[in-house]
C-alpha positions in Angstrom: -33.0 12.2 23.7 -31.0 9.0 24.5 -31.9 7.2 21.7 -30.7 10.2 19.4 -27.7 10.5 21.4 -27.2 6.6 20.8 -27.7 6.7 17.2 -25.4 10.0 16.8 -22.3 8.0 19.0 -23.4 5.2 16.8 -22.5 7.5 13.4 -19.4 8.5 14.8 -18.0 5.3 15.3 -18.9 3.7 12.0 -17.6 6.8 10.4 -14.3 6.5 12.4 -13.6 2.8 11.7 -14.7 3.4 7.6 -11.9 6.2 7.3 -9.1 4.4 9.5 -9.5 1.2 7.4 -9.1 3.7 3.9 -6.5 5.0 5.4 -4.6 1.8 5.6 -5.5 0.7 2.2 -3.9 4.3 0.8 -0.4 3.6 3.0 -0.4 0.2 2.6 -0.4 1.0 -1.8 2.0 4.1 -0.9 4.4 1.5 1.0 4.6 -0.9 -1.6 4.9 1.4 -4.4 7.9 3.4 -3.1 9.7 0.2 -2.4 9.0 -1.1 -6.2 9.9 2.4 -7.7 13.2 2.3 -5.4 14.1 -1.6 -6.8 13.2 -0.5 -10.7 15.1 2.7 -10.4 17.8 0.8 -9.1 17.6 -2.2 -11.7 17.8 0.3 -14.5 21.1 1.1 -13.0 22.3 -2.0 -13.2 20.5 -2.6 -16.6 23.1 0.3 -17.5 26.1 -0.8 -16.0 26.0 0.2 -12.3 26.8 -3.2 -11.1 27.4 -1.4 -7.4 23.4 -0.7 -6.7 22.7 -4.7 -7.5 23.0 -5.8 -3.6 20.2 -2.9 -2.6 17.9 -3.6 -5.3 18.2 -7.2 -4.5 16.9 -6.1 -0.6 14.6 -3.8 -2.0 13.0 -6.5 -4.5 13.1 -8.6 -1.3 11.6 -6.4 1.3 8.8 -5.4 -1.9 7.9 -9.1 -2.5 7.6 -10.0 1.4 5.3 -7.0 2.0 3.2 -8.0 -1.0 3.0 -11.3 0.2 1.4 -9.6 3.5 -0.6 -7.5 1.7 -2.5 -10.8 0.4 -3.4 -12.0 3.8 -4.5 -8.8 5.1 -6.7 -7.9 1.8 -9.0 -11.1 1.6 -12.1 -9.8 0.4 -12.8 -8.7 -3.9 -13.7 -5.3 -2.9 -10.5 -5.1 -0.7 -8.3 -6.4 -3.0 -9.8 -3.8 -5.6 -9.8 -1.1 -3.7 -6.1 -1.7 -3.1 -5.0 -2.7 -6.4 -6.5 1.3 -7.4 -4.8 2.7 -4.8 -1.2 0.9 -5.8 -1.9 2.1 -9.9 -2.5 5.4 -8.7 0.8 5.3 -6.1 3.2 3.8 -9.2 1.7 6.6 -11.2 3.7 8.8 -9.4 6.8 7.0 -9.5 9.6 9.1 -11.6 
């Protein structure tokens, strides 16, 4: 009876850690791929002669480069990286 109740707490934990770490992957892709559909949105502005939006999508490109640039340390592994480089395709798929 112990040992079963040791394996089943055992289950749940690996369970919880394996969805908490997808998680993360998903809203780490969702994060960067709002704040690169905000910055091209707002370049094609400019690219059209809104010349006022150029000083946000200069902080936007900014803030989307620095998180990327976090997103590399934190994602070392080839499965990680992969796993997140599906999850950011699938988030700028849904950029309008």
């Amino acid at each position: 009876m112990k040992k079963s109740i040791t394996v089943f707490g055992a289950m749940v934990f690996a369970t919880l850690i394996l969805t908490s770490c997808g998680s993360t992957v998903e809203s780490d892709a969702k994060k960067l791929a709002e704040l690169q559909c905000k910055s091209q949105k707002l370049s094609q502005k400019i690219l059209a002669g809104d010349m006022s939006v150029s000083a946000e999508s200069m902080s936007l490109a900014a803030d989307a480069a620095k998180f990327s640039q976090e997103i590399k340390g934190k994602y070392t592994t080839d499965e990680e990286k992969k796993r997140f480089s599906e999850a950011l395709l699938k988030e700028m798929g849904n950029c309008k």
